[in-house]
C-alpha positions, 0 to 999 in steps of 0.5 A: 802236267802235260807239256805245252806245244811250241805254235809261235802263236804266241809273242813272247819273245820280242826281240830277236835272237833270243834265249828262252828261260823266264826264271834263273837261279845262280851265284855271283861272279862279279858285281859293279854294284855295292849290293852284290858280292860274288858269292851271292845267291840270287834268284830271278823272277819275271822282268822279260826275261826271254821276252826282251831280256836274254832268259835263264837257259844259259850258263852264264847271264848278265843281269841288271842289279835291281832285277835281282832277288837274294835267294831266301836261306833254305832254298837250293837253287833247285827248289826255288827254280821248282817255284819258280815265276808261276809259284811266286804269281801265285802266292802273291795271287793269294796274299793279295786277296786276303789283304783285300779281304775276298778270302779270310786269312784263318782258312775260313770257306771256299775258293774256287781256283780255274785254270786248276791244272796250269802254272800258277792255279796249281799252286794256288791249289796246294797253298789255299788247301794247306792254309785251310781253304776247301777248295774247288778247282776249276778245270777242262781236264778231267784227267788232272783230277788226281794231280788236282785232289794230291794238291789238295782240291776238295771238288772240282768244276768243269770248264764248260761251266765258266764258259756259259755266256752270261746276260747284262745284270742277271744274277750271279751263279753259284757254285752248286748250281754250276758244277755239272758232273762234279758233287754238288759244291756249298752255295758259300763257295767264295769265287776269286775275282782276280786276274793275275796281270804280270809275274810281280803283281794282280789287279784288283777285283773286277766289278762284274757279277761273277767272276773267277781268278785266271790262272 
């Protein structure tokens, strides 16, 4: 994946100075809290971390307790960084959607992820394809196909396609009539109809005729 460019479009960080970082993964020195002892592992996902709480990138960070997270046994502090928020938003993406019964939890049928090729639709990429979802990535950019199909995508669908503007009450559009250049996909493909909200949770389904999971 290509690195984003710094615009400053963007309001992410909404305080001023600010550190950047929006995961960290580190050990307790010391702890006001009966929880947390030194020696703790601990990891931090989200809670405005560089927003309007100082950020990851430092050596040393103060944090609140309910904002930790004790790293799962397993992991180094390196493989839950390469996680991460984005990996974490898109389990839950996942795990949320079988509850709410949109996918099947046996692998069962076809998901359309789009924004394939980000942070988070990358992963929901690699964990639907290894729990037996066929899966079709949606993405503008033809060049991540091969990162795409490693993952695990079985198809892919151009982002030109999701673009169409729609009209009021028509019928909703399949996959197979959508995917342009890319091998036709099964008129069963199941479209995601998700968005992700924050790093700790997705809203529920939007009631419209067709809609995809952003990511």
């Amino acid at each position: 994946m290509g690195h984003q460019p710094f615009h400053g479009k963007g309001r992410i960080a909404r305080r001023l100075p600010m550190v950047a970082g929006i995961d960290l993964a580190g050990t307790v020195l010391r702890s006001r809290v009966a929880a947390w002892k030194p020696g703790d592992a601990v990891i931090v996902n989200g809670w405005g971390l560089s927003e309007t709480e100082w950020g990851g990138y430092s050596r040393f960070q103060s944090v609140r307790a309910a904002h930790l997270t004790r790293r799962p046994e397993g992991f180094s502090a390196v493989e839950a960084m390469a996680i991460g928020t984005a990996g974490y938003t898109a389990a839950l993406c996942v795990l949320a959607l079988e509850d709410w019964g949109v996918i099947r939890p046996d692998g069962a049928g076809e998901v359309l992820v789009t924004g394939a090729a980000g942070g988070v639709g990358s992963v929901a990429v690699a964990l639907l394809a290894r729990r037996g979802y066929r899966v079709v990535a949606g993405t503008g950019r033809e060049s991540q196909h091969g990162f795409l199909r490693d993952l695990g995508a079985a198809d892919f669908m151009p982002r030109s396609a999701l673009a169409e503007p729609g009209r009021m009450l028509q019928a909703a559009s399949s996959p197979a009539s959508m995917a342009g250049k890319a091998k036709p996909v099964r008129a069963s493909t199941r479209i995601v109809a998700a968005a992700v909200r924050s790093t700790t949770g997705v809203t529920m389904p939007s009631a419209l005729p067709f809609s995809a999971c952003s990511a």
